[in-house]
C-alpha positions in Angstrom: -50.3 27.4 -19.4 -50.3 24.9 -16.2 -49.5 22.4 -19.2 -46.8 24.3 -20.5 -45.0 25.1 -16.9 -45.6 20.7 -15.7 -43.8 20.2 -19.2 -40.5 22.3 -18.4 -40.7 21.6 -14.9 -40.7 17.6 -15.9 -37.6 18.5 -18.4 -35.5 20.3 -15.7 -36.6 17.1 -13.2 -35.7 14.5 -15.6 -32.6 16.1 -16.7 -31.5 16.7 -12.9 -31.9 13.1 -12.1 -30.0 12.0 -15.2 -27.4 14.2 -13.6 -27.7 12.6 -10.1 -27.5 9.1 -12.1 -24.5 9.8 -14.1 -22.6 11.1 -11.2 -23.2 8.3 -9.1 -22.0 6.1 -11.8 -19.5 8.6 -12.3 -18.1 8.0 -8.4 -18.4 4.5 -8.5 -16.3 4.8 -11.7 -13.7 6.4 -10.1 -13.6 4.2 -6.7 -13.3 1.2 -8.7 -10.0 2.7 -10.2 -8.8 3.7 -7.2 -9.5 0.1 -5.7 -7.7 -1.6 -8.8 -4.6 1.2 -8.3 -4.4 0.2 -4.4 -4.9 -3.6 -5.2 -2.1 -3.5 -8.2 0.1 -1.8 -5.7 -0.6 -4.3 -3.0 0.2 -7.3 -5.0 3.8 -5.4 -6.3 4.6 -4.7 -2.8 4.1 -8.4 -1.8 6.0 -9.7 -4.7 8.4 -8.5 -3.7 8.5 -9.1 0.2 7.9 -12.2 -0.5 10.4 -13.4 -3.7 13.9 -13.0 -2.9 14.6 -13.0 -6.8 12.2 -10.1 -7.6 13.5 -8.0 -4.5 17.3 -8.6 -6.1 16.0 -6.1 -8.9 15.6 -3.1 -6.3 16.9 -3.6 -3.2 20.0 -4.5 -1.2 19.1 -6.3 1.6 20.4 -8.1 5.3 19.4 -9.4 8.1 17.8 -8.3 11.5 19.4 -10.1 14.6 16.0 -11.8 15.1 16.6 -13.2 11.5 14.6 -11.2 9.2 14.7 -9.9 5.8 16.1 -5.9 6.3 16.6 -3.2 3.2 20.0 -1.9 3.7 19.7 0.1 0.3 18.6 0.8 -3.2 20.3 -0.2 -6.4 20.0 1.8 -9.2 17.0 0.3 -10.1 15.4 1.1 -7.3 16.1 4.7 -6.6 14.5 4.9 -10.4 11.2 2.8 -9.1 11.3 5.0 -6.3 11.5 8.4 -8.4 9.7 7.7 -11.5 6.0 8.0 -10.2 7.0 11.8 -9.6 8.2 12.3 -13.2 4.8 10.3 -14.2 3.0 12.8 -12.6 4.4 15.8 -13.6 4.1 14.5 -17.1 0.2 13.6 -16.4 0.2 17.1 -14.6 1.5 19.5 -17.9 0.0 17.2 -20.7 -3.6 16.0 -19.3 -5.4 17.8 -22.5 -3.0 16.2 -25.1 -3.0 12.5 -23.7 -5.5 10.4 -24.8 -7.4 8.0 -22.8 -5.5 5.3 -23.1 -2.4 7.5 -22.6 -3.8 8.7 -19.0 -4.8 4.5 -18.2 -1.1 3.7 -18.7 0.3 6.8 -16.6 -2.1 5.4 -13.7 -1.1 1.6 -13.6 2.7 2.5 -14.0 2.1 4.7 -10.8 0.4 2.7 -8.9 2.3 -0.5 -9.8 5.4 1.4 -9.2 4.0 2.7 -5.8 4.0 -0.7 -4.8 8.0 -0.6 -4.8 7.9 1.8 -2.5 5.0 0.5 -0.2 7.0 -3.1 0.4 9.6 -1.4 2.3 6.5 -1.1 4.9 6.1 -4.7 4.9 10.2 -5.1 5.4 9.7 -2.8 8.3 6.6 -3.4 9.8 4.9 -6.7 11.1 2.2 -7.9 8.9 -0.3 -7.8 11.4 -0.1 -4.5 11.9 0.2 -3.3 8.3 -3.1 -4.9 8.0 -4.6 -3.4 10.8 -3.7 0.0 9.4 -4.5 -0.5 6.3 -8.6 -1.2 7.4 -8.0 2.1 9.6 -7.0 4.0 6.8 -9.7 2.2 4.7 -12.5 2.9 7.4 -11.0 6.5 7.9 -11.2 6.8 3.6 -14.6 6.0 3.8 -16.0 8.0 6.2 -13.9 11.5 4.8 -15.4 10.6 1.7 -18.3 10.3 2.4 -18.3 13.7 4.1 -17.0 15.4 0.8 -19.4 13.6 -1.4 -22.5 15.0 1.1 -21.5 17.9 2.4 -23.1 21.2 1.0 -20.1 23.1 2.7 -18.0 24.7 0.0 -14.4 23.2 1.0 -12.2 25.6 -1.5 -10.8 27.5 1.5 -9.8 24.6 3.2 -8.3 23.2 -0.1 -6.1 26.2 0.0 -4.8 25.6 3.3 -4.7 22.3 2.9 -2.0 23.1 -0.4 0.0 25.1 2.0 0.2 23.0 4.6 1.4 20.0 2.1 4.2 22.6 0.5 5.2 23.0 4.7 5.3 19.2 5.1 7.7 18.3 1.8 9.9 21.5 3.3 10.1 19.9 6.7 10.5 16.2 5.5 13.3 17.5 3.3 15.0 18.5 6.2 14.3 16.0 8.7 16.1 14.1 5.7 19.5 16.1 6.3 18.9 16.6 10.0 16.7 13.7 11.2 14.7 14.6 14.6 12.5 12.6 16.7 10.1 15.1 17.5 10.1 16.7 14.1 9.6 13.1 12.6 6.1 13.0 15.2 5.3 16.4 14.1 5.5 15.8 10.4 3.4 12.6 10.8 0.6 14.3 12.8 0.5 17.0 10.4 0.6 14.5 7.3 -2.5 12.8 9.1 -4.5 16.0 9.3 -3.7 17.3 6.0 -4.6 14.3 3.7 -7.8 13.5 5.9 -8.6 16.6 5.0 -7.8 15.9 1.2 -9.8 12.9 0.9 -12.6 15.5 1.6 -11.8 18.4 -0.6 -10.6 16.1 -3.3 -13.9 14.1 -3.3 -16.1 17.3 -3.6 -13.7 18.3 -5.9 -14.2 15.2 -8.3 -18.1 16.1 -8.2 -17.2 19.7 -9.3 -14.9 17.9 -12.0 -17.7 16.1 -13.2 -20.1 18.8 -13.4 -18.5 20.7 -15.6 -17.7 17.7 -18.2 -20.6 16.5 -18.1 -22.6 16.4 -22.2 -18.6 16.2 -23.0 -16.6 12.8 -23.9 -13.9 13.3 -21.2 -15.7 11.8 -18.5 -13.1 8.4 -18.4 -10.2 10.6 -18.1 -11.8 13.0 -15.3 -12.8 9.7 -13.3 -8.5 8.5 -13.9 -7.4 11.9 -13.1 -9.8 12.1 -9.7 -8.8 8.3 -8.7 -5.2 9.1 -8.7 -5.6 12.2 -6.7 -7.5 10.0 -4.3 -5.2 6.7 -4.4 -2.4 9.2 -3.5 -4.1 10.8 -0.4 -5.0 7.3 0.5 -1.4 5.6 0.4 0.3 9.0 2.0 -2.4 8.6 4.9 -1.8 5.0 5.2 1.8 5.8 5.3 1.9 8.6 8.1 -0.9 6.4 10.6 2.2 3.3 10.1 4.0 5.9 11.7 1.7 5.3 14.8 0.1 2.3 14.6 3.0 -0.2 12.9 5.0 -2.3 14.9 8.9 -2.8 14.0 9.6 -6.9 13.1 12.6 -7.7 15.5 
């Protein structure tokens, strides 16, 4: 009988830690997307700061008085560039069970390399120096939000709730700061855009372990590690985004 009950103890232990294995390999899966998404995104975006040729395609540009390269519009090309990541999504968004894996792959890299279109208008706006330094606060901030969701034991549903409404409240209020730009609404909509994807990072993350658990003995597990990297890489550049809002420094 002691036999019997070491046996099915040692099955539930060794099937738990098989579980704990394949989820940190699951995580690390889904960082190293999200790395390669951000890094794809990062070389677009410098492409095109730096060629005048490539920029051509997308933008319409000038000069500042102290001489530098300034966007003064988008072509047609660009608005598209600009726009098609949202179409992507919605496409990844209704058809997730009928794409196949390599389907999903090719929806992320078009994202993110199209992302990187609208990321360079960062670099055409801010100094270098302080794009960089923003991007290792975000990065640092990433981490450590992560982190928390990965460990915490606190159920973070509620918050996810909130956190939904709040984001519906921020693309209502940038919609209108759009029409009827304000100074103080523009602060307000970037303090609340910091608070609510921090959060984000968080809930996502626990959500990605909650994702996993329930696909795990299936063979979906590449497409639930693409489908939790994107929603991380997209809390990731819209935090980056909102702290330049703080922490960038206009070029002259």
């Amino acid at each position: 009988m002691a036999n019997q009950n070491f046996n099915t103890f040692n099955r539930a232990g060794t099937a738990d830690q098989a579980f704990d294995v394949g989820l940190r390999a699951h995580m690390i899966r889904v960082y190293n997307y999200m790395a390669s998404g951000l890094a794809l995104s990062g070389i677009v975006a410098f492409a095109l700061f730096a060629a005048p040729e490539l920029r051509g395609i997308f933008f319409e540009t000038g000069l500042t008085r102290g001489g530098n390269v300034m966007i003064v519009g988008l072509n047609v090309l660009g608005w598209v560039a600009i726009l098609a990541p949202i179409g992507l999504l919605l496409l990844v968004g209704f058809r997730a069970a009928q794409m196949s894996v390599a389907g999903v792959q090719a929806v992320y890299w078009a994202v993110t390399a199209l992302m990187g279109v609208s990321l360079s208008l960062l670099l055409f706006r801010y100094t270098g120096a302080s794009v960089a330094r923003t991007f290792f606060v975000t990065a640092a901030s990433f981490g450590a939000l992560s982190l928390y969701g990965y460990t915490t034991k606190r159920d973070l549903t509620a918050m996810g709730k909130f956190l939904f409404m709040g984001l519906i409240g921020l693309m209502l209020a940038s919609l209108v700061n759009m029409f009827f730009p304000s100074g103080t609404m523009n602060f307000i909509i970037s303090v609340a855009g910091v608070l609510i994807f921090s959060g984000l990072i968080a809930y996502d993350t626990q959500k990605i372990k909650e994702q996993y658990a329930e696909a795990y003995g299936r063979d979906v597990a590449e497409k639930v590690a693409i489908f939790g990297a994107l929603s991380l890489y997209l809390d990731f550049v819209n935090l980056f985004q909102f702290l330049m809002s703080f922490l960038g420094q206009n070029r002259d």
